[in-house]
Legacy VTK file of the C-alpha trace (Angstrom):
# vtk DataFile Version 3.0
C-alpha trace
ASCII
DATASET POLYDATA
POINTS 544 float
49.133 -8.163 1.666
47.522 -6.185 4.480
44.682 -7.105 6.385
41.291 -6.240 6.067
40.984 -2.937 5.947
37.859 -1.164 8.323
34.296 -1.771 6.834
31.887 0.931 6.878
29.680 1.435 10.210
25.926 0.336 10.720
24.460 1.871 14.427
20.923 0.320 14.671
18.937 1.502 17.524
16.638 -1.021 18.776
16.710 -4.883 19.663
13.734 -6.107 18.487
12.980 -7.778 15.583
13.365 -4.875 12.994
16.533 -4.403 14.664
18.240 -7.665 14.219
16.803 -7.938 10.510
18.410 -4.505 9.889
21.652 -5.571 12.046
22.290 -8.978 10.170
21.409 -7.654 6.871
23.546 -4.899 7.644
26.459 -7.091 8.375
26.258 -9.488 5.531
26.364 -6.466 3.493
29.545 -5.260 4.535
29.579 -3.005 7.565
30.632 -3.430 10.905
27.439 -2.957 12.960
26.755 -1.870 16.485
23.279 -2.621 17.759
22.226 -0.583 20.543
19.346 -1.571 23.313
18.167 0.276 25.872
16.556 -2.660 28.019
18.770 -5.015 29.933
17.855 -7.464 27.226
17.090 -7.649 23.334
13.502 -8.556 22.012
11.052 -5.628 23.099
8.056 -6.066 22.135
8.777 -8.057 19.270
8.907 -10.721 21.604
5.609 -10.337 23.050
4.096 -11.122 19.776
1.468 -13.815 19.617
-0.476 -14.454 16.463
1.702 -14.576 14.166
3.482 -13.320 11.021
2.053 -12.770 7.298
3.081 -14.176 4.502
1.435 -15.304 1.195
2.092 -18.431 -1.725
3.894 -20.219 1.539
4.692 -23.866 2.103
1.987 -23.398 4.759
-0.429 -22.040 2.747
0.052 -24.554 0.372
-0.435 -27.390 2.617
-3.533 -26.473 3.955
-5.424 -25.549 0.223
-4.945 -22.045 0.741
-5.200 -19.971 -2.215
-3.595 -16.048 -2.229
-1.691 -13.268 -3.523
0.672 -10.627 -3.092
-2.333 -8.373 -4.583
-4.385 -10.044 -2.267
-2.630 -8.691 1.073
-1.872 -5.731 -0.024
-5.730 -4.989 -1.027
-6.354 -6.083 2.660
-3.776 -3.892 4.463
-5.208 -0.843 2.059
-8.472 -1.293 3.023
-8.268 -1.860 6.639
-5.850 1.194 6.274
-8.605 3.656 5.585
-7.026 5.099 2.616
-4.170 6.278 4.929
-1.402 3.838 3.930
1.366 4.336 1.708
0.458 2.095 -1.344
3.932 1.805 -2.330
4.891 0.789 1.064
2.388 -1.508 1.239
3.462 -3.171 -2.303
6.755 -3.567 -1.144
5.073 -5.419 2.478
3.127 -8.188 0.342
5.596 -8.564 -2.565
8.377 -9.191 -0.043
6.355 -11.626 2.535
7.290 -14.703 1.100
10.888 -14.453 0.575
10.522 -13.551 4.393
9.254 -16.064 6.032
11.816 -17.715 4.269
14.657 -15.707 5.208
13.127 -16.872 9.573
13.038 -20.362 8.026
16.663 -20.456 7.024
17.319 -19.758 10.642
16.074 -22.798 12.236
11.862 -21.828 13.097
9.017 -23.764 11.368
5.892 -21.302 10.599
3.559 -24.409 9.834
0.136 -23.335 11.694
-1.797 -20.283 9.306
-5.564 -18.971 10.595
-7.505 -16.200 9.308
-7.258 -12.992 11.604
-9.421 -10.616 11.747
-9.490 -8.332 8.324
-7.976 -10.788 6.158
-9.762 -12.614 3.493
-7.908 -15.862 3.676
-5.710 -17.256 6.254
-2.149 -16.438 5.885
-0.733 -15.516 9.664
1.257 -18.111 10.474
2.594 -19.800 13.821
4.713 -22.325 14.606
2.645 -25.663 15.705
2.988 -26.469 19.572
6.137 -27.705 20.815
6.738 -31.444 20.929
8.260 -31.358 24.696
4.906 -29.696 25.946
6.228 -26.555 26.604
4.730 -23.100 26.042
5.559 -21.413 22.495
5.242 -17.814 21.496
5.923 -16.781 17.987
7.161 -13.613 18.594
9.857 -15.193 21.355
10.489 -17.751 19.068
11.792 -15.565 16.186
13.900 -13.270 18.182
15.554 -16.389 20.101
16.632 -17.759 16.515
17.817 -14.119 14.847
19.812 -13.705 18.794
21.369 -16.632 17.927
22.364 -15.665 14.450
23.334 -12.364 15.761
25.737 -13.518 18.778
27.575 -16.144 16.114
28.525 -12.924 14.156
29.807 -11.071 17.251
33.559 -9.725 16.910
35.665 -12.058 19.023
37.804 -11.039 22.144
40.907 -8.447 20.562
43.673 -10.803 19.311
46.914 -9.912 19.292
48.603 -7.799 16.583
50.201 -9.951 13.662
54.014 -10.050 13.952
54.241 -10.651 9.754
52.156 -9.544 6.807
52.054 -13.465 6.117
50.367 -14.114 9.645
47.969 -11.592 8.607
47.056 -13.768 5.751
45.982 -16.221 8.347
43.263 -13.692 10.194
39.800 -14.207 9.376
37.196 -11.694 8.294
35.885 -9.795 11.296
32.952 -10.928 12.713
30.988 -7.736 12.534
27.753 -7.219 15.063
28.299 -6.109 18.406
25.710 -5.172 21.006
25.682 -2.968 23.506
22.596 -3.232 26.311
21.742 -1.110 28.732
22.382 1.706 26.433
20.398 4.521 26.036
20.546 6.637 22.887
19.964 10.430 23.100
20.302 12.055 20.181
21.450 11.494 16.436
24.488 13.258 16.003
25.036 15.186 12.198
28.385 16.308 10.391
28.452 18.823 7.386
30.944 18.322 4.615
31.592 18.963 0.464
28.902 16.333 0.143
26.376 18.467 2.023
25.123 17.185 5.440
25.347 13.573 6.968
24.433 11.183 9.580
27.504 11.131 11.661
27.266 8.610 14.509
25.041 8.546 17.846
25.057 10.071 21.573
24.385 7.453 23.508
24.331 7.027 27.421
25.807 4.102 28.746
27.276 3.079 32.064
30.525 1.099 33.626
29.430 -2.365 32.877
28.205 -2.108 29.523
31.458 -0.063 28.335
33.431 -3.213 29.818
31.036 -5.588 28.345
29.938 -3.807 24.842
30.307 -6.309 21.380
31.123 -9.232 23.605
27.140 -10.087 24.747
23.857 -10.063 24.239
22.653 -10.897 27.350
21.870 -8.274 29.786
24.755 -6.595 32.091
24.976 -5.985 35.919
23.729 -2.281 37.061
25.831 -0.058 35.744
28.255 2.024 38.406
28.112 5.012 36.817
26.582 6.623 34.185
28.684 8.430 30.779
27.595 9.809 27.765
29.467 8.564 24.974
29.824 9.377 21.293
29.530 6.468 18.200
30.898 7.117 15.267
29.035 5.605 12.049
28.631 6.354 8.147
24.580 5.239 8.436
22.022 4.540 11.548
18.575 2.777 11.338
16.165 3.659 13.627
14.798 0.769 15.202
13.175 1.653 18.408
9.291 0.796 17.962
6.755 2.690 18.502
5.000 4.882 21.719
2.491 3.250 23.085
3.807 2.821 26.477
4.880 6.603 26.545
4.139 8.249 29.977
6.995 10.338 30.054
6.723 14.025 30.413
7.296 14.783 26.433
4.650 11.894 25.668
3.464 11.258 22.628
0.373 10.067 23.493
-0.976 12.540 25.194
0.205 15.247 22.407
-1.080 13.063 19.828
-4.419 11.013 21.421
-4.602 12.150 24.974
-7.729 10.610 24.702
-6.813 7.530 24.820
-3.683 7.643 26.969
-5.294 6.056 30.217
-6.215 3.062 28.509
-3.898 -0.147 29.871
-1.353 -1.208 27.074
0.095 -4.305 26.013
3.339 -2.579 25.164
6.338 -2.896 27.479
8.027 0.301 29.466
10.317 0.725 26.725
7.980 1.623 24.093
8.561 5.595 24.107
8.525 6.978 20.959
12.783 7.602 21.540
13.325 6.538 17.819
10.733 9.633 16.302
11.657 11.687 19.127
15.335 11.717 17.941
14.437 12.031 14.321
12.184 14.565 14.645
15.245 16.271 16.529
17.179 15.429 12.862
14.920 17.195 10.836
12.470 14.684 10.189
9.410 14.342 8.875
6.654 11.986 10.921
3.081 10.773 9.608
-0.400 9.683 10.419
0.754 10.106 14.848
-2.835 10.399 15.984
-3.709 6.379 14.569
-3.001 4.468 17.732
-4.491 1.081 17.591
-6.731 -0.391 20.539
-6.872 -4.199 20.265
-9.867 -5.438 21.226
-8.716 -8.019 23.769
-6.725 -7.021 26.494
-6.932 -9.424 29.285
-8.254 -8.099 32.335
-6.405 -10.214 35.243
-9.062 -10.477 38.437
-6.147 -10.451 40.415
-4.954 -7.049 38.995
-8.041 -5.921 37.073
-6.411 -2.114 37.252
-2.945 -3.365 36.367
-2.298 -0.544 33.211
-0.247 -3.056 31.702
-2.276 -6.608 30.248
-1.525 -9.393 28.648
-3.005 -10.016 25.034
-5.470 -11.840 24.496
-4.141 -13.696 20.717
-6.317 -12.530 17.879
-5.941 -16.502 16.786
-8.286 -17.211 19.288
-10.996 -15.450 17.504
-9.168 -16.613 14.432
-10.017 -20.291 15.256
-13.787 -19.446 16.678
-14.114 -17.898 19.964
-16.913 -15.255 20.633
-17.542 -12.027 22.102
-20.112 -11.714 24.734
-21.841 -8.611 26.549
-21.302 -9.290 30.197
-24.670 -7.663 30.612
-26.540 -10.055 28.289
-25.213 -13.018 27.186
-25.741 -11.361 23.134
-23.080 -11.051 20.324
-22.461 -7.568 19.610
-20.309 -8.034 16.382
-18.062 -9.462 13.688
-15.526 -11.402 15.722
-13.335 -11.317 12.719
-13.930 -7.571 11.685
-10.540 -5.334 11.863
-9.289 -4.282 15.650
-10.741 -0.864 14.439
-14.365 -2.359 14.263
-14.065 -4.966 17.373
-12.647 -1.897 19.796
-15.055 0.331 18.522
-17.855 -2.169 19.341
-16.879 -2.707 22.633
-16.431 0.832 23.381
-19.983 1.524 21.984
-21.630 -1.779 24.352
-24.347 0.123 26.622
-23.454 -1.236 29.845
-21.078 1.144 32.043
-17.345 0.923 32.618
-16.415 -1.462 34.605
-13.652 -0.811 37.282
-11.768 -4.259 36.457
-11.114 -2.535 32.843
-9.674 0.986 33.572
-6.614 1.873 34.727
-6.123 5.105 36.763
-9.114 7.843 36.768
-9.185 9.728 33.111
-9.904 13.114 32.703
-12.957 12.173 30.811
-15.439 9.275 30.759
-14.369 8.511 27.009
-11.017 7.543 27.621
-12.470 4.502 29.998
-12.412 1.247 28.658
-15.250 -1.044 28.504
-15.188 -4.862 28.925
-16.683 -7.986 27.053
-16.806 -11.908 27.613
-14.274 -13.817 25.202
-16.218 -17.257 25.004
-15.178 -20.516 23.537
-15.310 -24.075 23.311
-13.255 -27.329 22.766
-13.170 -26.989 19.193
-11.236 -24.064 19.247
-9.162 -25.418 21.978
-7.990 -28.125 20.384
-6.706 -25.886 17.683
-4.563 -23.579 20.046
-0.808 -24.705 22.255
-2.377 -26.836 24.965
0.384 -25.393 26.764
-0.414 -21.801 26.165
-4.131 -22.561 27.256
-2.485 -23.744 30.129
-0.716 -21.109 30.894
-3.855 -18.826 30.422
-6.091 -20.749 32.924
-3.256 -21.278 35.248
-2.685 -17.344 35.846
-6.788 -17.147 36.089
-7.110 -15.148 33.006
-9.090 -17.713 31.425
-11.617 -19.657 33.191
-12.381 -23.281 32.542
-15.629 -24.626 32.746
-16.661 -28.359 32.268
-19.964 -28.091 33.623
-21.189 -26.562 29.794
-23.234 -23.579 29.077
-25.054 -23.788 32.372
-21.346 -23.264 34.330
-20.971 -20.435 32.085
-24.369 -18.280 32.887
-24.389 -19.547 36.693
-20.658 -17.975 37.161
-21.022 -15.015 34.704
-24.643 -14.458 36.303
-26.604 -14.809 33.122
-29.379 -16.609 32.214
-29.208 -20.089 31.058
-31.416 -20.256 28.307
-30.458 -17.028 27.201
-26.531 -18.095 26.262
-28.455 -21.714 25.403
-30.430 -19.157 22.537
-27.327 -17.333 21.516
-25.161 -19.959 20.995
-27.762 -22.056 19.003
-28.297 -19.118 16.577
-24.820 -18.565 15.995
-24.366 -22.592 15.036
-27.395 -22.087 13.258
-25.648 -19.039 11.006
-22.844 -21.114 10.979
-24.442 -24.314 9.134
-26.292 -21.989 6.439
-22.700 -20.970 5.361
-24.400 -17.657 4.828
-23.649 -13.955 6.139
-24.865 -13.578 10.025
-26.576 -10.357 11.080
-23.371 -8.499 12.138
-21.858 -9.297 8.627
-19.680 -12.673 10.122
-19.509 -14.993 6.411
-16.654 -16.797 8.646
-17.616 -19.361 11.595
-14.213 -21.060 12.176
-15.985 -23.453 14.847
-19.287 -24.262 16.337
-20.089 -23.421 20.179
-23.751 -25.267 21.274
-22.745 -28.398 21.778
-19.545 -27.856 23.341
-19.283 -29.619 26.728
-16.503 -27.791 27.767
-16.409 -23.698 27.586
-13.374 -21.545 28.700
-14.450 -17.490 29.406
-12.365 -14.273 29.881
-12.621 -11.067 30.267
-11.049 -8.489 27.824
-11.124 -5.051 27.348
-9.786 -2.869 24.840
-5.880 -2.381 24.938
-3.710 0.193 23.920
-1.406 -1.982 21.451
0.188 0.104 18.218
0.908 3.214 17.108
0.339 3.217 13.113
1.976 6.786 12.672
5.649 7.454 13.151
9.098 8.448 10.953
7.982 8.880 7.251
9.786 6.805 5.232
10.338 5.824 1.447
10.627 2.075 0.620
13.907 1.632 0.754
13.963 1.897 4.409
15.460 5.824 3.988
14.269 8.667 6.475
12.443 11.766 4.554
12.021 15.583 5.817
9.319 17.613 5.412
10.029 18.613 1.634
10.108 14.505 1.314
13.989 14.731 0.485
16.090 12.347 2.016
18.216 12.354 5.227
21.592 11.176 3.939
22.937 8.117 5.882
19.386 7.627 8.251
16.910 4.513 7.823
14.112 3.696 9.673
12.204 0.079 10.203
9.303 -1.367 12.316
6.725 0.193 14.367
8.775 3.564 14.511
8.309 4.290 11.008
4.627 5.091 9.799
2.873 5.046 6.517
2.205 1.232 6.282
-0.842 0.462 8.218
-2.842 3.878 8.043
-5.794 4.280 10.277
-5.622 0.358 11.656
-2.766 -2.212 11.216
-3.810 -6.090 10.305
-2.969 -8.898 12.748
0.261 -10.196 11.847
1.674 -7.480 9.535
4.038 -5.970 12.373
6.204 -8.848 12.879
6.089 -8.953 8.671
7.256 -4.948 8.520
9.700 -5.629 11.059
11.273 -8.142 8.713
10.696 -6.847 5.344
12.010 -3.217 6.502
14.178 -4.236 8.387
16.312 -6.460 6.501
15.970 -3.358 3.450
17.184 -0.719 6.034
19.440 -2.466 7.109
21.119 -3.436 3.536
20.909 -0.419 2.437
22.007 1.101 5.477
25.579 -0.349 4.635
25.252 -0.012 0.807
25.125 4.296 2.012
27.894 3.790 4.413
30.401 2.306 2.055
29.566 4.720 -0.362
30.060 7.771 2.388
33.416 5.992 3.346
34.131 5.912 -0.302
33.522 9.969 -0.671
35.365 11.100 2.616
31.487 12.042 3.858
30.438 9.949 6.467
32.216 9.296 9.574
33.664 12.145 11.423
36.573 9.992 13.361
38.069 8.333 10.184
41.109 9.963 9.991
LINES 1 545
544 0 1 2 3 4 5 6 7 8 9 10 11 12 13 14 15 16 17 18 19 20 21 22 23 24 25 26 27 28 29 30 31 32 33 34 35 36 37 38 39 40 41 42 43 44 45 46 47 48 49 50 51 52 53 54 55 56 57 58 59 60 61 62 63 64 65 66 67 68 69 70 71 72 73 74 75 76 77 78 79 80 81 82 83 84 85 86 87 88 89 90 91 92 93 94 95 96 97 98 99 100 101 102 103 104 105 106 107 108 109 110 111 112 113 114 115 116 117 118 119 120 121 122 123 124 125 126 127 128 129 130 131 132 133 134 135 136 137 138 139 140 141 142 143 144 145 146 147 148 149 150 151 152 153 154 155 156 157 158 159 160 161 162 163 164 165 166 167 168 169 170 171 172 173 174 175 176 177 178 179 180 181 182 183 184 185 186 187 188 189 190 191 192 193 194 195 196 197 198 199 200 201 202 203 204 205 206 207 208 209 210 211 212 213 214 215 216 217 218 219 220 221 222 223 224 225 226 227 228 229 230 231 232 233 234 235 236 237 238 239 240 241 242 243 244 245 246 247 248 249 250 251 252 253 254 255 256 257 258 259 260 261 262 263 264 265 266 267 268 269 270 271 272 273 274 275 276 277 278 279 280 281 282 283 284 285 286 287 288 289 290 291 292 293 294 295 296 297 298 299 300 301 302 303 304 305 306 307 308 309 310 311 312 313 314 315 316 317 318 319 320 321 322 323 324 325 326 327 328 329 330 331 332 333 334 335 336 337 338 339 340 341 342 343 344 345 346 347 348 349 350 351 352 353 354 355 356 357 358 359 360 361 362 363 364 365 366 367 368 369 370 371 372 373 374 375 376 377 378 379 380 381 382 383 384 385 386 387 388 389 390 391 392 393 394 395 396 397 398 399 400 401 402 403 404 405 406 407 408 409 410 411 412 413 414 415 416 417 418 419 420 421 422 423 424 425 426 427 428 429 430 431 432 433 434 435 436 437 438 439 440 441 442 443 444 445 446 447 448 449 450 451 452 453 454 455 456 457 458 459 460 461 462 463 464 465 466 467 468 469 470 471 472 473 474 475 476 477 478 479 480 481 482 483 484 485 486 487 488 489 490 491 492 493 494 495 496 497 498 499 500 501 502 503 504 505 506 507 508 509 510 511 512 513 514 515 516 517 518 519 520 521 522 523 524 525 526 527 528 529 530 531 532 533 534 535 536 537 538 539 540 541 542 543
């Protein structure tokens, strides 16, 4: 008996979350995989995620009385779509949201906290619940610490030596099959033509001295590379992985050919967030959708210490999930729905009368619409309690929250408003509240009550660019389509790099859900179309 003979190749591009869904699924389907990252690190901004994942009929949901439906989310992600998502995309999204939360569960992570975001008509984001040694817990880092984890114990191990018998051959395990390879830099999709017609053939990628010496063996980041090489992969199937473009300042940016209006705003998106995953499939023959639906979230916040830093931190949409208020830091007024869709919210803070303030924009923009505006996030103890004490901590502690236990009066003294006039607004929104009824903005929602609060906490936000909703076009298996919607044999494409799901505006929580749902069905499939090319003689131009 011989050994195992060579699986079929997976290249995923990407180490964020629909990455490792697509690289694990990928390998427990068969193929050998090699997971490439461009960052020193895996997680992008996967692990920058805050508020939480989707999911619906959950243990969590169940728990806390809450009734809901596949249907349910799906009607919600159409509608706050704008009759711009992919219906059967979005069927596959809420049909596939409980099995995974699951499929994080079985790694290790509890999901037991669930609020109502913004958009949603029940609450069905879910969190993990604070951290029992006090320390500070983000969902997001959370979930890509557990699939690392399940990704480096599936890592080949160091080259053994050759078996002397065919009987010690018997002895060798199954290869581990995932390796990684950081610092890597892929440039372009490479193609080979054969009987079967034309074929995803590997990946150019640009990598340097240390990550060639260190490539499959770790997942952690590698020293500065020496030198710099351009080196060919071989591989049967690739899924794109590489998120989306909403930190793209490069000179072939996608922002500003797509919405150069908004492409001065700040971003919550890290320097890797280019738009190299629909650049290189576009370069493939693609076919891309819906590119000029970037999201603004609402609440970016603005650090006084930095106020024209064009990167921010988010501001969680579970704080206005569990009651917190927006402010005009003119007036102390509500302008809107707190828990209307980032769409609404943005647009609402965009439209506020008072002019831009310099704490909110980044560098000068060519005209005064692509400035961003500010408003006061406001909140009290009851909606503290419900959030990581640690996290809170954190916030206050790098003074992008404010404190203040001197009540309302604090407030309007240090935000220069007048007393009675926050006094007024926050007794007519406890007064909406308490009628259960629908407030004049349309709020039927009032998580918490604010007047008698005795302590307040204040920040100030501005809108943030956050998502881009449009990318690769996709059919729900996870497979890349061309302009005549045919199929690009052997390429897959999951997460924020593929379009069609969200449409015009994309629900809290259903990114980190995509990433998982797609990504563990690219990634499956990914290897299902690589064994088969293997099968045919089609895939894989250094077989022989």
């Amino acid at each position: 008996m011989l050994p195992h003979p060579p699986p079929p190749r997976v290249l995923v591009v990407g180490g964020g979350l629909a990455g490792l869904a697509a690289s694990i699924e990928a390998a427990h389907a068969g193929a050998a995989v090699t997971l490439f990252e461009k960052c020193p690190k895996l997680g992008g901004n996967s692990a920058k995620a805050s508020s939480g994942m989707n999911a619906v009929l959950t243990r969590a949901q169940e728990a806390h009385g809450v009734v809901d439906s596949a249907d349910a989310l799906a009607a919600d992600t159409l509608r706050s779509g704008g009759g711009r998502s992919d219906p059967a995309l979005v069927q596959t999204l809420a049909e596939s949201s409980r099995a995974a939360i699951d499929w994080l569960e079985s790694f290790g992570l509890r999901m037991d906290v669930v609020a109502r975001c913004g958009g949603h008509s029940v609450a069905r984001t879910h969190r993990q619940a604070p951290r029992s040694d006090g320390r500070a817990s983000n969902v997001g880092m959370d979930i890509v610490k557990a699939l690392h984890l399940q990704v480096e114990s599936m890592a080949p191990p160091p080259p053994q030596p050759l078996p002397s018998s065919a009987a010690d051959a018997l002895l060798l395990p199954p290869p581990r099959r995932i390796k990684v390879v950081t610092d890597a830099e892929v440039k372009q999709i490479l193609r080979a033509t054969s009987a079967a017609g034309s074929q995803v053939a590997g990946l150019r990628v640009k990598v340097g001295d240390a990550v060639r010496r260190n490539e499959g063996n770790s997942t952690h980041g590698n020293a500065h590379a020496s030198s710099v090489q351009e080196k060919d992969y071989a591989g049967e199937s690739v899924v794109l992985a590489t998120g989306g473009f909403s930190h793209d300042r490069t000179a072939s940016s996608l922002l500003e050919k797509h919405r150069p209006d908004l492409a001065h705003f700040p971003t919550t998106n890290g320097p890797w967030a280019t738009g190299d995953g629909v650049k290189m499939a576009l370069d493939a023959g693609a076919d891309v959708v819906d590119m000029d639906q970037v999201q603004l979230h609402p609440t970016g916040f603005v650090d006084p210490s930095a106020p024209d830093s064009t990167v921010k931190f988010l501001a969680p949409e579970y704080i206005r999930a569990h009651g917190a208020i927006l402010l005009d830091p003119a007036a102390p007024t509500r302008f809107v729905n707190e828990l209307a869709d980032r769409h609404t919210v943005s647009s609402a803070i965009q439209s506020l009368p008072h002019s831009s303030n310099s704490a909110a924009n980044p560098t000068p923009a060519p005209t005064p619409t692509s400035a961003a505006k500010t408003a006061v996030l406001l909140w009290g103890v009851e909606t503290a309690s419900r959030m990581d004490p640690a996290v809170l901590g954190f916030y206050v502690g790098r003074r992008l929250v404010v404190r203040h236990d001197g009540g309302a009066e604090e407030v309007a003294r240090e935000r220069g408003w007048d007393a009675a006039g926050l006094r007024r607004c926050l007794e007519e929104y406890d007064a909406a509240a308490s009628g259960l009824g629908v407030d004049r903005f349309g709020k039927a929602v009032f998580p918490a009550k604010l007047a008698e609060s005795k302590t307040f906490y204040t920040a100030t936000v501005t809108p943030v660019l956050h998502y881009t909703m449009g990318g690769v076009k996709t059919t729900p298996t996870g497979q890349v389509q061309d302009a005549t919607g045919a199929t690009i044999a052997g390429l897959y494409a999951a997460g924020e790099v593929a379009g069609g799901v969200h449409g015009a505006n994309r629900l809290a929580g259903n990114s980190l859900l995509e990433c998982v749902v797609f990504g563990r069905i690219a990634g499956a499939n990914a290897a299902r179309a690589a064994a088969a090319a293997v099968e045919n003689g089609s895939g894989g131009v250094d077989r022989a």
